[in-house]
C-alpha positions as CSV (number, residue, x, y, z in Angstrom):
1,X,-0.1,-20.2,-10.6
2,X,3.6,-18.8,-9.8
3,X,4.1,-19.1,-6.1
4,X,4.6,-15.0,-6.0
5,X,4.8,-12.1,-8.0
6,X,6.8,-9.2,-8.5
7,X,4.8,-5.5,-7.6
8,X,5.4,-1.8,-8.6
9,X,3.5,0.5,-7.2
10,X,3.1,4.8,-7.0
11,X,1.3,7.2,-5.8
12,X,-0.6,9.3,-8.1
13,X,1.6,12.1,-8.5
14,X,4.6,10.1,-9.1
15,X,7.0,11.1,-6.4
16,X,6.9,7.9,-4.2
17,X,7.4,3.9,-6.0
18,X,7.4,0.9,-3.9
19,X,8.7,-2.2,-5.5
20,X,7.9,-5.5,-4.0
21,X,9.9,-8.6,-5.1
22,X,7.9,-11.3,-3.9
23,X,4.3,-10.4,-3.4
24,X,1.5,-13.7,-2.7
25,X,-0.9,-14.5,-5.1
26,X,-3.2,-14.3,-1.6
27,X,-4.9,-11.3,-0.7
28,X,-6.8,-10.3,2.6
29,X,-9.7,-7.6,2.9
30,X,-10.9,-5.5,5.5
31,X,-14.3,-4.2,5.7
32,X,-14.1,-2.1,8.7
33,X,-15.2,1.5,9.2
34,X,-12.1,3.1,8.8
35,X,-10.9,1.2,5.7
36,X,-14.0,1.5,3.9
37,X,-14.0,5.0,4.5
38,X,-10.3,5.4,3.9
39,X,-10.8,3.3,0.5
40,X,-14.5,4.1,-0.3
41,X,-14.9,0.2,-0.5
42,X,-13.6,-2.7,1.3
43,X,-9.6,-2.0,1.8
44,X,-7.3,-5.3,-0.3
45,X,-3.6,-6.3,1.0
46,X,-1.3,-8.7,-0.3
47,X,1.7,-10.2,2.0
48,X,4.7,-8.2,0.9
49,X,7.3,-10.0,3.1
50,X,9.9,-8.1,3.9
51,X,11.4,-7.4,0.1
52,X,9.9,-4.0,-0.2
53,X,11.7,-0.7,-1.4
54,X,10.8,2.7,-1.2
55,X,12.0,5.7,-3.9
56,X,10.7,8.7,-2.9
57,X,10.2,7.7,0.8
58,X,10.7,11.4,2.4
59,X,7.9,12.3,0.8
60,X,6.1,9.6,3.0
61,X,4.0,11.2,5.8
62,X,2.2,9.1,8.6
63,X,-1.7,9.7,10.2
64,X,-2.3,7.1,13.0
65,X,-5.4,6.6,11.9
66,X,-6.8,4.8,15.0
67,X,-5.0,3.3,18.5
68,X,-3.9,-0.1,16.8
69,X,-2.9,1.3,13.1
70,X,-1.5,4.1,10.7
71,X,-1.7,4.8,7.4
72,X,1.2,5.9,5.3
73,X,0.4,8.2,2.0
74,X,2.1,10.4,0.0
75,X,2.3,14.1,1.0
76,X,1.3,15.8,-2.2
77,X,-1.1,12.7,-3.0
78,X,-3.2,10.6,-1.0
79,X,-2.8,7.2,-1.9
80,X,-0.2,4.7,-3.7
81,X,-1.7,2.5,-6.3
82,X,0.2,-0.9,-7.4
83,X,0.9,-2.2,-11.1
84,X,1.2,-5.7,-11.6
């Protein structure tokens, strides 16, 4: 298995991409309260490092969704889904 993979992700109206040049095979979850209900399931991340890019990114908003986190989303959609 390649040591990392390239990412391209959007939101679902189109208006904000993220590419990721090196993303880890690895993946993390979180089953907390707030991700679960933020993702309707357990919420999945994979270590981007910091080789990430933006197109679209004043269309970015931010909620701080508790006192330790925020969650970035699009403004016209709610969520940015990756293609791998």
């Amino acid at each position: 298995m390649p040591e990392g993979i390239k990412g391209k992700g959007y939101c679902l109206c189109g208006v904000v991409q993220v590419v990721v040049e090196t993303m880890s095979c690895k993946v993390g979850a979180c089953h907390c309260n707030t991700c679960r209900k933020w993702c309707g399931a357990p919420f999945v991340a994979a270590d981007c490092s910091t080789e990430v890019s933006f197109v679209g990114e004043e269309n970015i908003t931010v909620f701080d969704s508790s006192e330790w986190a925020e969650r970035g989303f699009c403004k016209t959609a709610s969520r940015i889904y990756f293609i791998v």
